[in-house]
PDB file of the backbone (N, CA, C, O) and the ligand in Angstrom, with CONECT records:
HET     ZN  A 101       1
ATOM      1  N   UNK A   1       0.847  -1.197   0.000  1.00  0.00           N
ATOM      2  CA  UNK A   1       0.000   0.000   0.000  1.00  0.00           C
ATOM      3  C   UNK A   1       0.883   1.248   0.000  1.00  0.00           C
ATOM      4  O   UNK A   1       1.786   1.250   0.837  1.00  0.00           O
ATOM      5  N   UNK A   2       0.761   2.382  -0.858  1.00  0.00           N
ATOM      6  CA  UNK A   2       1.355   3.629  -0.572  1.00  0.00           C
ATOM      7  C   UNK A   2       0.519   4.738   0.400  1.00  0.00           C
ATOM      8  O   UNK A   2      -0.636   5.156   0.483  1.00  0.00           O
ATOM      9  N   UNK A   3       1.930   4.978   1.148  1.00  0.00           N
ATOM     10  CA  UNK A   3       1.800   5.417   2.486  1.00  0.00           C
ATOM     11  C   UNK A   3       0.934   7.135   1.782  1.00  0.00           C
ATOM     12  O   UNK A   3       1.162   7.532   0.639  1.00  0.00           O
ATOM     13  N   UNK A   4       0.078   7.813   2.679  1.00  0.00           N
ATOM     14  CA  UNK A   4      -0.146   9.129   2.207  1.00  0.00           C
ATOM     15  C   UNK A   4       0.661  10.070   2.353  1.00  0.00           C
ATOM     16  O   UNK A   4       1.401  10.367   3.292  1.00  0.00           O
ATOM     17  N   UNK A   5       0.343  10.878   0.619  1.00  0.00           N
ATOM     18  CA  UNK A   5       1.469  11.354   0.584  1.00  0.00           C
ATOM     19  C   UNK A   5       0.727  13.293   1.320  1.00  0.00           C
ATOM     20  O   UNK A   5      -0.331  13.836   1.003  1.00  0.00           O
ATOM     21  N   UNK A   6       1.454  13.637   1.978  1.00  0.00           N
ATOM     22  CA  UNK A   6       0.989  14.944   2.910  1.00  0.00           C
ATOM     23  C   UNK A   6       1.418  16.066   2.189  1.00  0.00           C
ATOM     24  O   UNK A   6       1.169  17.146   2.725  1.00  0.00           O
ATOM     25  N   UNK A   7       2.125  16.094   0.876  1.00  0.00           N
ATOM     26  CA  UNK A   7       2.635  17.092   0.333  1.00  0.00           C
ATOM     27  C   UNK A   7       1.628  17.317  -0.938  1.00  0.00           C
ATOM     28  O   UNK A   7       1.203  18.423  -1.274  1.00  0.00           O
ATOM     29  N   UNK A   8       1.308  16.033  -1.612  1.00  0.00           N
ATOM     30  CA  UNK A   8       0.689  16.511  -2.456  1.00  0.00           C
ATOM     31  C   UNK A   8      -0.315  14.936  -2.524  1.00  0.00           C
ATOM     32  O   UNK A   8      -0.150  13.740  -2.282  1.00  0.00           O
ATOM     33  N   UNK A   9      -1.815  16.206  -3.200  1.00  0.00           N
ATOM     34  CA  UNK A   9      -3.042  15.196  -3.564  1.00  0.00           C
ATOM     35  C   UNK A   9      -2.594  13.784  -4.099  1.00  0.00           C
ATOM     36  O   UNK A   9      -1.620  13.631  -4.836  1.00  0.00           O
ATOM     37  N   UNK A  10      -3.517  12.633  -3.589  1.00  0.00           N
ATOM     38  CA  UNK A  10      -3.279  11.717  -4.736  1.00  0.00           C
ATOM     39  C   UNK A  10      -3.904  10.957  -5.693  1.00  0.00           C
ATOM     40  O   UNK A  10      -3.839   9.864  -6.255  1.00  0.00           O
ATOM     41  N   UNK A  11      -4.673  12.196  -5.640  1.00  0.00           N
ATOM     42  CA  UNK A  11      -5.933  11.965  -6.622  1.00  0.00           C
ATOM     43  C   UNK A  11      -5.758  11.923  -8.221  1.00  0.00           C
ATOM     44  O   UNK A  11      -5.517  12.925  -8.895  1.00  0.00           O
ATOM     45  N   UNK A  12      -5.932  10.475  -8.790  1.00  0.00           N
ATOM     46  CA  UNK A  12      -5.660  10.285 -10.033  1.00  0.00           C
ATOM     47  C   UNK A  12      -6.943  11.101 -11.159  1.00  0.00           C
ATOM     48  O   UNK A  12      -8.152  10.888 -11.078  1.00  0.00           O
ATOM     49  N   UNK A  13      -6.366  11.906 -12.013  1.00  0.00           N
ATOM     50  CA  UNK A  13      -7.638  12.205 -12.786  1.00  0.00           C
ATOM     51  C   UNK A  13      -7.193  11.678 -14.647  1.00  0.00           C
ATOM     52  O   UNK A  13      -6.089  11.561 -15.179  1.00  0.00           O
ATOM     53  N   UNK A  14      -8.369  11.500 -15.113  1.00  0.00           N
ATOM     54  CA  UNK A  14      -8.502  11.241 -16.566  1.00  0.00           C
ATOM     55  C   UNK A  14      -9.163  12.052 -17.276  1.00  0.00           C
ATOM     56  O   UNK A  14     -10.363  12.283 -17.130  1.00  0.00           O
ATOM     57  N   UNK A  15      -8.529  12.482 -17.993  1.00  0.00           N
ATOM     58  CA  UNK A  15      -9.132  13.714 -18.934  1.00  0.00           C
ATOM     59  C   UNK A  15      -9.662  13.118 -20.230  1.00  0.00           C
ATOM     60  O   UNK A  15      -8.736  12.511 -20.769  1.00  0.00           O
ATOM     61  N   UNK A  16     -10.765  13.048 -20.937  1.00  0.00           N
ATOM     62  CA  UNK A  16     -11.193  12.829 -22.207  1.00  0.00           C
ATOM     63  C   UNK A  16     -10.782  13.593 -23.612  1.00  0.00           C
ATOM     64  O   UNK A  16     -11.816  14.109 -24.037  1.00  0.00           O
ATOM     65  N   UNK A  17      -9.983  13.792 -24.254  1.00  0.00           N
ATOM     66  CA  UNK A  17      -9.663  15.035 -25.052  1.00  0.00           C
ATOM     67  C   UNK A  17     -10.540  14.494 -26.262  1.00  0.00           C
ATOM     68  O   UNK A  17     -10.388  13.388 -26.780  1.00  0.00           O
ATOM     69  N   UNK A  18     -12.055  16.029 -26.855  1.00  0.00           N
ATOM     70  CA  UNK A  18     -13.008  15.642 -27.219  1.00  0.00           C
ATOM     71  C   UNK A  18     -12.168  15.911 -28.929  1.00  0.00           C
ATOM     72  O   UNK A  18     -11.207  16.680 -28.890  1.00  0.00           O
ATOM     73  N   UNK A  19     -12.370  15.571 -29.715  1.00  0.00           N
ATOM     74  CA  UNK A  19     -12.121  16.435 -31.143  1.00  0.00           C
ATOM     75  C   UNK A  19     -10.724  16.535 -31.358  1.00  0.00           C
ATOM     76  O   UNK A  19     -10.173  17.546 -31.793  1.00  0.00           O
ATOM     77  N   UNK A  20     -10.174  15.512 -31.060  1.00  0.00           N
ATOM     78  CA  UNK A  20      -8.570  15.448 -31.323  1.00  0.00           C
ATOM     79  C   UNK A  20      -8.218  14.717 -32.344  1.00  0.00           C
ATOM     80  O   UNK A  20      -8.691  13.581 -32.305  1.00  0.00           O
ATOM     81  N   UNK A  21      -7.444  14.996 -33.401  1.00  0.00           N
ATOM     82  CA  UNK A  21      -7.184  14.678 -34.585  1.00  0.00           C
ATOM     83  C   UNK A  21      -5.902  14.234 -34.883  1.00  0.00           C
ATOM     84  O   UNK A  21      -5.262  14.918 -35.683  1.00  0.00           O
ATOM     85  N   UNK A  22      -5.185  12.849 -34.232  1.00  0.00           N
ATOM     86  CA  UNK A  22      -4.673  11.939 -34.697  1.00  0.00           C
ATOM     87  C   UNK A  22      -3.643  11.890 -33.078  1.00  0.00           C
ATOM     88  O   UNK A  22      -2.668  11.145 -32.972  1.00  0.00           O
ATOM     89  N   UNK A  23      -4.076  12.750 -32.044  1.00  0.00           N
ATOM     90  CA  UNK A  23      -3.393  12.064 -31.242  1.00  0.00           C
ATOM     91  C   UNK A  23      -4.361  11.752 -29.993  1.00  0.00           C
ATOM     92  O   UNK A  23      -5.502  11.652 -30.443  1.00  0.00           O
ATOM     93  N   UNK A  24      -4.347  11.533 -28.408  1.00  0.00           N
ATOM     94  CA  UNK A  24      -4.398  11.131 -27.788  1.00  0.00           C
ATOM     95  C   UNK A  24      -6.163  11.095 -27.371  1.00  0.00           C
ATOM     96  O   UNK A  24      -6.790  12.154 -27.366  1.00  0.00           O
ATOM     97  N   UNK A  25      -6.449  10.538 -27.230  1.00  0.00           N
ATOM     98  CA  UNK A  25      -8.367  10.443 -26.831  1.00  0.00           C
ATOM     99  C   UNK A  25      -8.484  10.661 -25.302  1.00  0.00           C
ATOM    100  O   UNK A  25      -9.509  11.064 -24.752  1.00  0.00           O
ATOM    101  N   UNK A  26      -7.761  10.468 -24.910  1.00  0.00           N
ATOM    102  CA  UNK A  26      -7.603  10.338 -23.228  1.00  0.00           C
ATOM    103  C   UNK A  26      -6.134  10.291 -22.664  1.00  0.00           C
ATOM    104  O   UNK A  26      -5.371   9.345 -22.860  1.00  0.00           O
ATOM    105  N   UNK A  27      -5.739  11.742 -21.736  1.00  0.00           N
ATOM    106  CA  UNK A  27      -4.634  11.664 -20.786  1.00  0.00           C
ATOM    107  C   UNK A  27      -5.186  11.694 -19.721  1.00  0.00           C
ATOM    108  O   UNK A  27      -6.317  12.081 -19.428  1.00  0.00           O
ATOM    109  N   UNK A  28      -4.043  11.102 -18.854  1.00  0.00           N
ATOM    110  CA  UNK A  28      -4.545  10.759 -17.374  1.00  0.00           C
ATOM    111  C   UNK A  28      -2.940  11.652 -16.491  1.00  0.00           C
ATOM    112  O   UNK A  28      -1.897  12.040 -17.017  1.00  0.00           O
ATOM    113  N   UNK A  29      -3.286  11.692 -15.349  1.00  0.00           N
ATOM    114  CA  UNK A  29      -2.095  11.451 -14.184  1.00  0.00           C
ATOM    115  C   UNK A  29      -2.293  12.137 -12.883  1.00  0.00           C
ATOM    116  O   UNK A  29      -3.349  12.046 -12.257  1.00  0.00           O
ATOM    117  N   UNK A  30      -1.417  12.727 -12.539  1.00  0.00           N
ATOM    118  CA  UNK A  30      -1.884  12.802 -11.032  1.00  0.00           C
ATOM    119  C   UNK A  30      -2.143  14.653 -10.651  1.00  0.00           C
ATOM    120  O   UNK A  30      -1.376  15.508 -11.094  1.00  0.00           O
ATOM    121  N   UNK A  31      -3.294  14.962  -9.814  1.00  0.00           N
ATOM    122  CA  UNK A  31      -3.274  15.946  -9.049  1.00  0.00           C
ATOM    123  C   UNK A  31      -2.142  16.984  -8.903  1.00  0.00           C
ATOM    124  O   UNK A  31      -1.074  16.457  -8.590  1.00  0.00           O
ATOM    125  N   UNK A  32      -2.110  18.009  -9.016  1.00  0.00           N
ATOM    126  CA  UNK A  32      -1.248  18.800  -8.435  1.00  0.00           C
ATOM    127  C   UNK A  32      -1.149  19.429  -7.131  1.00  0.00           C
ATOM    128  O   UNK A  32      -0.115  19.639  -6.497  1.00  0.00           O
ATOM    129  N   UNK A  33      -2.416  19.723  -6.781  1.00  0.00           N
ATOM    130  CA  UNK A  33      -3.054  20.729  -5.294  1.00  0.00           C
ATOM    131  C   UNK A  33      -2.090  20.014  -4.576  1.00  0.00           C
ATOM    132  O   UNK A  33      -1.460  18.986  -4.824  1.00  0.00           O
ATOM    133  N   UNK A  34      -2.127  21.017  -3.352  1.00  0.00           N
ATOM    134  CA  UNK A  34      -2.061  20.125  -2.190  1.00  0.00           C
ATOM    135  C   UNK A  34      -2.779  19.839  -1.191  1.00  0.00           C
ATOM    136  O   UNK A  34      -3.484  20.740  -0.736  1.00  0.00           O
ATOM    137  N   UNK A  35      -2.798  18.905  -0.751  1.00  0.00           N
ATOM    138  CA  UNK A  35      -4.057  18.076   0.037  1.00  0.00           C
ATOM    139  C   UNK A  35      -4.442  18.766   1.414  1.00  0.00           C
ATOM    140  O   UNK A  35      -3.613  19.250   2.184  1.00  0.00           O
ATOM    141  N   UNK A  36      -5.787  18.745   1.614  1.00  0.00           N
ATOM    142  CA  UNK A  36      -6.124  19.427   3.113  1.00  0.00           C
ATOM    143  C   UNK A  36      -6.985  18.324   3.859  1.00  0.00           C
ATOM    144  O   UNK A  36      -7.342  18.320   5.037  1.00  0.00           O
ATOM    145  N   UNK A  37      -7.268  17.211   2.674  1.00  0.00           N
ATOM    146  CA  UNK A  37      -7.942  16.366   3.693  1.00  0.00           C
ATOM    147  C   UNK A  37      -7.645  14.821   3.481  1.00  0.00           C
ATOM    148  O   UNK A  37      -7.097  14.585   2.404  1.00  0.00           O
ATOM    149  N   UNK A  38      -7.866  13.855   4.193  1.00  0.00           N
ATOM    150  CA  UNK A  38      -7.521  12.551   4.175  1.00  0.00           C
ATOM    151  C   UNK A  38      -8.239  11.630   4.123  1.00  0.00           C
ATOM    152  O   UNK A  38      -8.549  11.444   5.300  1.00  0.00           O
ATOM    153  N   UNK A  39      -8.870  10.691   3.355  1.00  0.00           N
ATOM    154  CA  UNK A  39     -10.098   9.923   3.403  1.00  0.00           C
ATOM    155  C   UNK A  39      -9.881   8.333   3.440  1.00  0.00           C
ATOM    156  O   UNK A  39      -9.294   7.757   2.523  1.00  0.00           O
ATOM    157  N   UNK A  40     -10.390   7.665   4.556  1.00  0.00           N
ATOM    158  CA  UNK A  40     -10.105   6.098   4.265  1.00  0.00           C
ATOM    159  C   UNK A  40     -11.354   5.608   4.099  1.00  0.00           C
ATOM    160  O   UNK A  40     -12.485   6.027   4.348  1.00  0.00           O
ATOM    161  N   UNK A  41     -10.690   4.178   3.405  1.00  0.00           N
ATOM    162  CA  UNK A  41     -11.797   3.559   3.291  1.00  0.00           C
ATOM    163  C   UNK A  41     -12.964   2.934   4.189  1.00  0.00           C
ATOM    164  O   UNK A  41     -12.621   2.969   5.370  1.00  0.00           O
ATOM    165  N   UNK A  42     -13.870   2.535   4.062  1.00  0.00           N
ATOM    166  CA  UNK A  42     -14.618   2.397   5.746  1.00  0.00           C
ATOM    167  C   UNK A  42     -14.605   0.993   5.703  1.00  0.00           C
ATOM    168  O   UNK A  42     -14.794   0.439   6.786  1.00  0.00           O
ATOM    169  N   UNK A  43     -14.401   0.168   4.561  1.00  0.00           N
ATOM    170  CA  UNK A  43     -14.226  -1.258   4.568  1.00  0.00           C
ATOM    171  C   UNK A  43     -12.396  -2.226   4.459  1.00  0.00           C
ATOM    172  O   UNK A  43     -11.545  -1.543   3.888  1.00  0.00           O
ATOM    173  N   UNK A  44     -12.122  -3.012   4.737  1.00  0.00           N
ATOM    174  CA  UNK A  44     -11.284  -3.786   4.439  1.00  0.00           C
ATOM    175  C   UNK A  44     -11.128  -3.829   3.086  1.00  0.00           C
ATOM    176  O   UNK A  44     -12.240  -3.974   2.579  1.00  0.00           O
ATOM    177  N   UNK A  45     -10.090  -3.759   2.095  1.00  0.00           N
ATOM    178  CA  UNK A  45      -9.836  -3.495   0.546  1.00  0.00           C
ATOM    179  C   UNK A  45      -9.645  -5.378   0.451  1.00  0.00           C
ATOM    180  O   UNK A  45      -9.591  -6.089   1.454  1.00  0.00           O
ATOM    181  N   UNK A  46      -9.580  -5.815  -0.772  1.00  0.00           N
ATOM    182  CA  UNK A  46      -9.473  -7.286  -0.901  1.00  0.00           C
ATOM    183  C   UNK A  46      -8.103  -7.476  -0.297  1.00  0.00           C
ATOM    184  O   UNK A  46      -7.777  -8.642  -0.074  1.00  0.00           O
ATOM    185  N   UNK A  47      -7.368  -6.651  -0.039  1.00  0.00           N
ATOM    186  CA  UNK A  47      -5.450  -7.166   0.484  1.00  0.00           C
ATOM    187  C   UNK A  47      -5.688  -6.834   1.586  1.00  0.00           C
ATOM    188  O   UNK A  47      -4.743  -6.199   2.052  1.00  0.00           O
ATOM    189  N   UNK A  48      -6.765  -6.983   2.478  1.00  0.00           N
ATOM    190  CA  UNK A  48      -6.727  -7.304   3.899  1.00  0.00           C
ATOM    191  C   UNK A  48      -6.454  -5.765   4.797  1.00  0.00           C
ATOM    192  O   UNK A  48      -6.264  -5.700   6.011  1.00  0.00           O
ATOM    193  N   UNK A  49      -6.498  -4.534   3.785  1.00  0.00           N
ATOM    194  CA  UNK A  49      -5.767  -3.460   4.436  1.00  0.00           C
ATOM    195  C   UNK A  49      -7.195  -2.637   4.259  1.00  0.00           C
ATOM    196  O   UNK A  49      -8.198  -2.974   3.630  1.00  0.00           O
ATOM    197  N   UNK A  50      -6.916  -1.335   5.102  1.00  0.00           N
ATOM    198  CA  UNK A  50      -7.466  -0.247   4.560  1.00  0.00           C
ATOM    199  C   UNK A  50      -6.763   0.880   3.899  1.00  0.00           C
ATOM    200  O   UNK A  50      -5.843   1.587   4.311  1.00  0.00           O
ATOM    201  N   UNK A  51      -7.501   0.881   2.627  1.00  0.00           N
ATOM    202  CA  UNK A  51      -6.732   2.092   2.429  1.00  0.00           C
ATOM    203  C   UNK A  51      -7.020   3.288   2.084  1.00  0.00           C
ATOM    204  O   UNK A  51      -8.184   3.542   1.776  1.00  0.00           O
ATOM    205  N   UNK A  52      -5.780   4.540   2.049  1.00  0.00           N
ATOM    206  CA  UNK A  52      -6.209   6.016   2.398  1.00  0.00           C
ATOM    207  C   UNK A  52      -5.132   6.744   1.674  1.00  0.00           C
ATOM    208  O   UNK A  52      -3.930   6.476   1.672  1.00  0.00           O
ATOM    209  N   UNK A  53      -5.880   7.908   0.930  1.00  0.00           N
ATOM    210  CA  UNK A  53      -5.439   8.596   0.433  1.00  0.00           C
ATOM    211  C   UNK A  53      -5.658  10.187   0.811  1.00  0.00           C
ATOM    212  O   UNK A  53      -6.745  10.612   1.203  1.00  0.00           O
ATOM    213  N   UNK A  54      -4.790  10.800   0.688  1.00  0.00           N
ATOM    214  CA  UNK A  54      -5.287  12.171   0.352  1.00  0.00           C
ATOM    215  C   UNK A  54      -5.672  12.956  -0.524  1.00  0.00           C
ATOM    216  O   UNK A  54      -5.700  12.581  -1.696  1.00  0.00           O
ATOM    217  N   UNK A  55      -6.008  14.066  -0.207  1.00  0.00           N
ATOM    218  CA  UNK A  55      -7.165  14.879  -0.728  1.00  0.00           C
ATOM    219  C   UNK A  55      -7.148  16.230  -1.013  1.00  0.00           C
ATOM    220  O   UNK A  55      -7.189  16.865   0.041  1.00  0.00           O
ATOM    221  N   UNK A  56      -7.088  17.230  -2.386  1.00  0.00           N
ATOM    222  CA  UNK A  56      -7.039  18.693  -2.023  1.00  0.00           C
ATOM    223  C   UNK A  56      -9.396  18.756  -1.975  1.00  0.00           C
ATOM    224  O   UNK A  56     -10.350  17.999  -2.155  1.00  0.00           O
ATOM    225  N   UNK A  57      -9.108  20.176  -1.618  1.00  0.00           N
ATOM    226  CA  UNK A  57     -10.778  20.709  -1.528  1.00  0.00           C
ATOM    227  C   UNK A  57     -11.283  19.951  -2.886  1.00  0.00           C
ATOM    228  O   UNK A  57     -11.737  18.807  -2.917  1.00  0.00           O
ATOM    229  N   UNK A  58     -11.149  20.630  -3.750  1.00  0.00           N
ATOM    230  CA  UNK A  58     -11.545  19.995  -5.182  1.00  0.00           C
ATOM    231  C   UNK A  58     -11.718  18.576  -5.356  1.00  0.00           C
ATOM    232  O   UNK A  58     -12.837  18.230  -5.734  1.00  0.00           O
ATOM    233  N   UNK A  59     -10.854  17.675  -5.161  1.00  0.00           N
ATOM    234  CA  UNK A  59     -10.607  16.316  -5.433  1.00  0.00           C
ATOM    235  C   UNK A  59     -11.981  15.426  -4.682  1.00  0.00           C
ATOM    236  O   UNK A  59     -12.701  14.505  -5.070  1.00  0.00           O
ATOM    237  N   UNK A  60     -11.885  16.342  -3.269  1.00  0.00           N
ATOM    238  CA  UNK A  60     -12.440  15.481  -2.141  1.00  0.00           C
ATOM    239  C   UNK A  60     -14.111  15.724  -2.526  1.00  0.00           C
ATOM    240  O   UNK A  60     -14.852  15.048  -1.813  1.00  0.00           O
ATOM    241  N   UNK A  61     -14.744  16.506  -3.451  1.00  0.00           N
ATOM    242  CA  UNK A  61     -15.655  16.906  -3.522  1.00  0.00           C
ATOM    243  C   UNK A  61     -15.842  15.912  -5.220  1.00  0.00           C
ATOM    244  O   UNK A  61     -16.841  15.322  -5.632  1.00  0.00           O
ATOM    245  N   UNK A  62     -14.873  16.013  -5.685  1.00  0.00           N
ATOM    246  CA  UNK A  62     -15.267  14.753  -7.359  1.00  0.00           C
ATOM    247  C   UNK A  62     -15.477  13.462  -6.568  1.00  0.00           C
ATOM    248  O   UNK A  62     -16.363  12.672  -6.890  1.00  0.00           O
ATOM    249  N   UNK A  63     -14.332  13.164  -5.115  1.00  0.00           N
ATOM    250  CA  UNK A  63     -14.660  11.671  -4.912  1.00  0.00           C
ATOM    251  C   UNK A  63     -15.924  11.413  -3.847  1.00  0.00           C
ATOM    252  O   UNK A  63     -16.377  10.272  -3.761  1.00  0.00           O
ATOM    253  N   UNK A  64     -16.410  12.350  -3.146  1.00  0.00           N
ATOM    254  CA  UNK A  64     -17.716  12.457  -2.621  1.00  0.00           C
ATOM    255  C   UNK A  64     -19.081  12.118  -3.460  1.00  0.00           C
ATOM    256  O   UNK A  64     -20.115  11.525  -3.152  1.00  0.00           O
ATOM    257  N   UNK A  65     -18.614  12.778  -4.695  1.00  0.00           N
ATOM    258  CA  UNK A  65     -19.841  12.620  -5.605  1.00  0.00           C
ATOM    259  C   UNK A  65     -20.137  10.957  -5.935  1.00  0.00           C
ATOM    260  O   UNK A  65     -21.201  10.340  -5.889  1.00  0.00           O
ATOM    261  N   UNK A  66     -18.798  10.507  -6.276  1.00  0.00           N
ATOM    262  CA  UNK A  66     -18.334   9.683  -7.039  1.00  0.00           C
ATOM    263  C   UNK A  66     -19.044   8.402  -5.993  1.00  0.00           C
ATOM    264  O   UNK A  66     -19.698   7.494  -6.505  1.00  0.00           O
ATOM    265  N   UNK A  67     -18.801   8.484  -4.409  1.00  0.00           N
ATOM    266  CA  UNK A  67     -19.142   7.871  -3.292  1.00  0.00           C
ATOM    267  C   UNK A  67     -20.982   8.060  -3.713  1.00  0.00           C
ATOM    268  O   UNK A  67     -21.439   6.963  -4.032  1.00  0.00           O
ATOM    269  N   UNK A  68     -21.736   8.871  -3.749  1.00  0.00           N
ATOM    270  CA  UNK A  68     -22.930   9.218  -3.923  1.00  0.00           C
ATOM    271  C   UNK A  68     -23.327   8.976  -4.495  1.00  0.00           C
ATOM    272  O   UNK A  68     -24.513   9.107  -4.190  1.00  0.00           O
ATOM    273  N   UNK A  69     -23.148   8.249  -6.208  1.00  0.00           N
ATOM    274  CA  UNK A  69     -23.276   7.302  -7.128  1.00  0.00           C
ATOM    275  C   UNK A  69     -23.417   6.208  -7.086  1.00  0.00           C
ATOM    276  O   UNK A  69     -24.287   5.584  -7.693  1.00  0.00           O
ATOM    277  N   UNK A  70     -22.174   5.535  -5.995  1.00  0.00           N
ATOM    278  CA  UNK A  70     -21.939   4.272  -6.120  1.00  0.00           C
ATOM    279  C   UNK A  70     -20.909   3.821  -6.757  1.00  0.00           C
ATOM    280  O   UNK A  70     -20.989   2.610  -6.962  1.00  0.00           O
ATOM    281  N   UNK A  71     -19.949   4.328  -7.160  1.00  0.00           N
ATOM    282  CA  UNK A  71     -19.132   4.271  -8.312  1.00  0.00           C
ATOM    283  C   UNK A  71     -17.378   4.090  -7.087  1.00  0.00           C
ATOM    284  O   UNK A  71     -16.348   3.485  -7.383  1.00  0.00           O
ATOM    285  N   UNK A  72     -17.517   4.439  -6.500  1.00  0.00           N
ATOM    286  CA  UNK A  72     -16.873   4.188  -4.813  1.00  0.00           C
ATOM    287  C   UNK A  72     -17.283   3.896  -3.819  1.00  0.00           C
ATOM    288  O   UNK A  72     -18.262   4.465  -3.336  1.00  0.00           O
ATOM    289  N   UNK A  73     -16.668   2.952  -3.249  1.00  0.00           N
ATOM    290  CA  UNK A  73     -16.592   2.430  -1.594  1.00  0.00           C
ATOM    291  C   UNK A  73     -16.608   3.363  -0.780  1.00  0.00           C
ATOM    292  O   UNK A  73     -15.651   4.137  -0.745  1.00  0.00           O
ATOM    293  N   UNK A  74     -17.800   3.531   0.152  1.00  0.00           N
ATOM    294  CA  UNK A  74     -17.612   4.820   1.175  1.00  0.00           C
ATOM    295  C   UNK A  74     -16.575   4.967   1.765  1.00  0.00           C
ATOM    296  O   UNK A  74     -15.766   4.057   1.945  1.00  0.00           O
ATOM    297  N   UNK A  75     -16.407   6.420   2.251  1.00  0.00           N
ATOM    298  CA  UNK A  75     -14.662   6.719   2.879  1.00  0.00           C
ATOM    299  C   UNK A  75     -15.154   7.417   3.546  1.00  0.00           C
ATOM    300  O   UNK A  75     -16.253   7.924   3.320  1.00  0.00           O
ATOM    301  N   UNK A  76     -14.261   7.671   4.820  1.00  0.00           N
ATOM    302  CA  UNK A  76     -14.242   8.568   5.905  1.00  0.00           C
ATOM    303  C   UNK A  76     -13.370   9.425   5.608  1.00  0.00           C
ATOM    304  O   UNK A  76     -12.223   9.052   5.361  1.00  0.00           O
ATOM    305  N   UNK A  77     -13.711  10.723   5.568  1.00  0.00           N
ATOM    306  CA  UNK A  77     -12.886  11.918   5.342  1.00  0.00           C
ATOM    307  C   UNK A  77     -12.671  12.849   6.582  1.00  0.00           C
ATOM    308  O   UNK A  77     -13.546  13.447   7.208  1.00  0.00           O
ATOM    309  N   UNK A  78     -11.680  12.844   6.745  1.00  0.00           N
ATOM    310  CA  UNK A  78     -10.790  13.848   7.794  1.00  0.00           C
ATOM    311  C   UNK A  78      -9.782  14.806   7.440  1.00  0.00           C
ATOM    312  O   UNK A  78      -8.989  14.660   6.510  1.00  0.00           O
ATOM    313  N   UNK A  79      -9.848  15.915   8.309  1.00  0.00           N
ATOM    314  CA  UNK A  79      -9.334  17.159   7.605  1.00  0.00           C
ATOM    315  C   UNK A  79      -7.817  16.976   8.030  1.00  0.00           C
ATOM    316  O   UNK A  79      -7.595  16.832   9.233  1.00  0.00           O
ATOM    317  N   UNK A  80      -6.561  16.970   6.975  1.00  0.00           N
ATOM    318  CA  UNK A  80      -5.356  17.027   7.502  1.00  0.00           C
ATOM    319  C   UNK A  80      -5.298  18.120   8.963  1.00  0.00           C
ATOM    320  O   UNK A  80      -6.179  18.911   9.299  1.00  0.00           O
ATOM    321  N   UNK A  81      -4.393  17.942   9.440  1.00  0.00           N
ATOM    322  CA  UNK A  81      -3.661  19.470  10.614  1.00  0.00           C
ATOM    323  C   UNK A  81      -2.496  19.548   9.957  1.00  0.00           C
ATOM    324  O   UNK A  81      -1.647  20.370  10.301  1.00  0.00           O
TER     325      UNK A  81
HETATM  326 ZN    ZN A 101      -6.520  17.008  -5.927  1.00  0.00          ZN2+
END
């Protein structure tokens, strides 16, 4: 499991690029912000762990939604200090 990282988000995003003409349909990678909050999972992950990532304002509010869908495993979110 990677440990959280406190410096920066680690929120993976994927971008769709709409009308692109002979190169990429989709880039992905990581967050830039830096994180103010920390969210674990509220269940055991299949490797026996829980796991937790961090979070900037923005991020924590796409993966809230994302939780509100169904589309994620509920998480407990806590505000870094
Ligand atoms: Zn972020």
């Amino acid at each position: 499991m990677i440990p959280p990282d406190l410096k920066r988000c680690q929120a993976e995003w994927t971008k769709y690029n709409a009308f692109v003409m002979g190169g990429p349909t989709k880039t992905s990678g990581r967050c830039d912000s830096r994180p103010v909050f920390i969210a674990f999972e509220k269940d055991i992950g299949e490797d026996g762990k829980i796991g937790s990532m961090t979070l900037c304002a923005h991020c924590r509010e796409i993966l809230e939604a994302q939780v509100a869908i169904g589309k994620v495993a509920p998480v407990l979110i806590k505000k870094l200090k």
